[in-house]
C-alpha positions in Angstrom: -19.1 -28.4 10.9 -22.1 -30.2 11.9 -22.4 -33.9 12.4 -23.2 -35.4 9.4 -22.7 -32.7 7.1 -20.5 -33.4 3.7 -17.6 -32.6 3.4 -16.6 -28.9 2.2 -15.6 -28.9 -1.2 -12.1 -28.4 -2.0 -11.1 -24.5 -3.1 -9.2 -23.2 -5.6 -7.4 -19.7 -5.0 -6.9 -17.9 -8.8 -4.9 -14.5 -7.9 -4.7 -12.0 -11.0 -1.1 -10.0 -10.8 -0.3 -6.6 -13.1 2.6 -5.0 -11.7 1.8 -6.0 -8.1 5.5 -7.1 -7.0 4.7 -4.8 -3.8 1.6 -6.6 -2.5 1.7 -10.1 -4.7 3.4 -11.8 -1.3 1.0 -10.8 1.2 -1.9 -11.5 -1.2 -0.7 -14.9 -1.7 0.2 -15.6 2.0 -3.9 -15.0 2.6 -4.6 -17.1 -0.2 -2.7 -20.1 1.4 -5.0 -19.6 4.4 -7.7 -20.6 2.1 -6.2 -23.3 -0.6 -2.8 -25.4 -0.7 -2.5 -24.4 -4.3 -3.3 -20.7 -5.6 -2.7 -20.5 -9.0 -0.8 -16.8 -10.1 -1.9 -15.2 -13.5 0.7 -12.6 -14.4 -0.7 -10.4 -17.5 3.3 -9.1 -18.9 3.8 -7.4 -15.8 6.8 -5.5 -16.0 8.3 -5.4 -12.5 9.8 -8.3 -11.0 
C-alpha cells in the first residue's frame, strides 16, 4: 500500500452453493483468504 493511501475497503465474500458438497470446502477456504465472513447461499440443495 502506498504511504498515505486510504485504507482498503472491507470485502464481503457471497458464495452461491447448488449441490456443491464436493467443492463448497475448498471454495470457502479461498474465500477466507479474502474476507473473515463469507456469507453461503444454498438454493434447496439436495446433498449434504
Amino acid at each position: 500500500m502506498f504511504e498515505g493511501a486510504p485504507a482498503p475497503l472491507p470485502l464481503m465474500v457471497v458464495v452461491l452453493t447448488f449441490n456443491c458438497e464436493a467443492i463448497v470446502g475448498q471454495t470457502l477456504a479461498q474465500a477466507l483468504r479474502l474476507c473473515t465472513r463469507p456469507f453461503v447461499v444454498d438454493s434447496y440443495s439436495t446433498d449434504r
